[in-house]
Wavefront OBJ file of the C-alpha trace (Angstrom):
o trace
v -5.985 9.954 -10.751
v -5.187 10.969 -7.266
v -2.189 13.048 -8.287
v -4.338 14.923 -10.831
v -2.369 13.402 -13.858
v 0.261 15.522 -12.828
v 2.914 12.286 -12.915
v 2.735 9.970 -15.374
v 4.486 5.984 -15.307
v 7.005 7.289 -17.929
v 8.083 10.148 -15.337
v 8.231 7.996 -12.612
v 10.457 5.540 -14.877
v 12.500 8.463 -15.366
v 12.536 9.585 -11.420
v 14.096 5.946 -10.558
v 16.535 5.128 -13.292
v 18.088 8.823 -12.506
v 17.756 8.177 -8.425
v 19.501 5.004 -9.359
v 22.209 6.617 -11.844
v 23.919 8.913 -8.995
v 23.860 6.437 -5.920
v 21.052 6.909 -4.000
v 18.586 4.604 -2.306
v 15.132 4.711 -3.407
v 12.469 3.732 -0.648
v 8.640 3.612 -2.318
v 4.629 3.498 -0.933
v 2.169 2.462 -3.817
v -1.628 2.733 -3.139
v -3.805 0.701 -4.799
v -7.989 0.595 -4.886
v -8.968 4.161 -5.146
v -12.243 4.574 -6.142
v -12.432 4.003 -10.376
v -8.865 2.004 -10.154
v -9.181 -0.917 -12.710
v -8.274 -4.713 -12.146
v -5.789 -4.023 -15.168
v -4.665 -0.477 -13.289
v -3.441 -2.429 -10.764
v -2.229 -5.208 -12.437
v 0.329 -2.261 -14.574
v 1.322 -1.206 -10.810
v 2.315 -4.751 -10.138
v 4.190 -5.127 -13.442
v 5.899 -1.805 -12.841
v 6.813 -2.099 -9.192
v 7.989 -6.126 -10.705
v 9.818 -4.104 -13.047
v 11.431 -2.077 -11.171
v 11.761 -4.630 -8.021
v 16.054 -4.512 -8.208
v 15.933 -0.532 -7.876
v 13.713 0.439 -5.172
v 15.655 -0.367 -2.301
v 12.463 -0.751 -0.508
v 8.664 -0.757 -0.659
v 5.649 -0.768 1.096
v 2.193 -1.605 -0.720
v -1.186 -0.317 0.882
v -5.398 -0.572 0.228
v -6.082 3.875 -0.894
v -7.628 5.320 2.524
v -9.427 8.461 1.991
v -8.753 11.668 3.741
v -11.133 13.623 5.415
v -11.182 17.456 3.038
v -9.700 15.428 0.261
v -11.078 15.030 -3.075
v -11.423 10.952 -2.943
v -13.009 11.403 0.445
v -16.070 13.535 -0.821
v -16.081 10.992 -3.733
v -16.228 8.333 -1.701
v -19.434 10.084 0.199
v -21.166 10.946 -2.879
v -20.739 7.599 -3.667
v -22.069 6.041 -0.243
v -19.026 4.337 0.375
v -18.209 6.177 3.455
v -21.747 6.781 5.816
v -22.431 10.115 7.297
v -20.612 10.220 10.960
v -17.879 7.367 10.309
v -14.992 8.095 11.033
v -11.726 7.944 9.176
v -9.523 6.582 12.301
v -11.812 2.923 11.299
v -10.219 3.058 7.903
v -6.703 1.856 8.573
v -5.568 -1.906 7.733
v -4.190 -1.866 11.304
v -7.012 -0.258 12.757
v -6.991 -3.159 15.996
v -10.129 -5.305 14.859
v -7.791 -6.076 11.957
v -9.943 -5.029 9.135
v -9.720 -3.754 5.875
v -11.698 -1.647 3.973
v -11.915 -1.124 0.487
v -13.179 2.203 -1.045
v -12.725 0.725 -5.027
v -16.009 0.453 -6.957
v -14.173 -1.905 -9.556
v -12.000 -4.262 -7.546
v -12.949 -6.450 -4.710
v -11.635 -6.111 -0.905
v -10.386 -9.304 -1.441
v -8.484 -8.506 -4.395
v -6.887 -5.910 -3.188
v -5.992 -7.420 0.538
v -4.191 -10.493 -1.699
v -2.210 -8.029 -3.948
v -0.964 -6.293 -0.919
v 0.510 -8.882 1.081
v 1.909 -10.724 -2.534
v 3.255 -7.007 -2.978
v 4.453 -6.308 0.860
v 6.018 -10.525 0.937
v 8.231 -9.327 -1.953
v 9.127 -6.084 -0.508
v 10.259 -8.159 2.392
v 12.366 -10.684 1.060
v 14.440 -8.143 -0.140
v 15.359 -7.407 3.527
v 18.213 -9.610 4.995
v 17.240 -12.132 7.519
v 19.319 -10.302 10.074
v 17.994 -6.604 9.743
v 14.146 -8.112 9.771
v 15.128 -9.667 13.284
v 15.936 -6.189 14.812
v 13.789 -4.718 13.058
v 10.799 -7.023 14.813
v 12.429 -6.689 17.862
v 12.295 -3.210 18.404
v 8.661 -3.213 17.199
v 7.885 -6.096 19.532
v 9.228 -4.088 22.560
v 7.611 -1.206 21.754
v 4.062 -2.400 20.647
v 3.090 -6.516 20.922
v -0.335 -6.026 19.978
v 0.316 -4.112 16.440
v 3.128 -7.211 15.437
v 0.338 -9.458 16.386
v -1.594 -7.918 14.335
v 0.764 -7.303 11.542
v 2.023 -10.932 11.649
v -1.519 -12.689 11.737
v -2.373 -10.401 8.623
v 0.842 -11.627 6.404
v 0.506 -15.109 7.747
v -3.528 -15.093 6.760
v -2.532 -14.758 3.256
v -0.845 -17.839 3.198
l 1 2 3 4 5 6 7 8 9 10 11 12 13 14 15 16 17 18 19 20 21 22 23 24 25 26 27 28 29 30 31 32 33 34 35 36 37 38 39 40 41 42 43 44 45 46 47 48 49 50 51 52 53 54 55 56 57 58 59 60 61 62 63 64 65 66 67 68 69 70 71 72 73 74 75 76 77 78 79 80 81 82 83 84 85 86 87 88 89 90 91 92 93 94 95 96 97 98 99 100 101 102 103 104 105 106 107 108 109 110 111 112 113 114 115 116 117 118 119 120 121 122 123 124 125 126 127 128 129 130 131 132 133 134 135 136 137 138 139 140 141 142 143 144 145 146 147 148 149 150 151 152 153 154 155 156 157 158
């Protein structure tokens, strides 16, 4: 949908097992809730992120955020889903108040908030302990407030 059907799952398939075939590290982002996304659309990303969970090096998961001149955003405001005036800096997951927004006329906010931290957990355990120590150290240094936030958001969906 968002890439125009100009990738399909089978080409993707095809994009990792040949990344994988020659040696080199595959590091994914999967979006999930745009606007007509299905329940069972997203439950085929799970299966194929599952699926391919021993080849992708690494993985984050997020909730679709529209961009402003974008084709989803001017859905999204024929649709009412985004009000004349708001702006798109509110949008983020991390925005500092902490909340999420869906944009999905199918799938609930809740829905999607659970599927990304079950997504983002197993992206992390595939980190070892040691490297996820420096790796919230130097964020901790360089911004408390966002690992705050970060950490109170994966511990909430416990």
């Amino acid at each position: 949908f968002l890439k125009g059907n100009t990738a399909s799952v089978i080409q993707n398939q095809v994009a990792i097992d040949t990344v994988k075939k020659v040696g080199l590290r595959i590091f994914g982002n999967f979006m999930i809730g745009s606007i007509t996304e299905t329940k069972r659309e997203i439950e085929m990303t799970k299966k194929f992120i599952k699926k391919n969970n021993n080849k992708i090096d690494f993985f984050q998961t997020y909730i679709t955020v529209p961009y402003p001149g974008t084709s989803i955003w001017e859905m999204c405001k024929e649709r009412k889903l985004i009000q004349e005036g708001e702006k798109f800096e509110n949008f983020y997951l991390f925005n500092g108040d902490n909340k999420s927004r869906s944009f999905s006329d199918t799938v609930s906010l809740d829905y999607l908030e659970k599927t990304v931290v079950e997504l983002n957990r197993m992206a992390l355990d595939k980190i070892p302990l040691k490297e996820k120590f420096l790796w919230a150290a130097n964020f901790i240094l360089k911004d408390p407030k966002q690992v705050f936030l970060r950490a109170y958001s994966y511990l909430r969906g416990f």
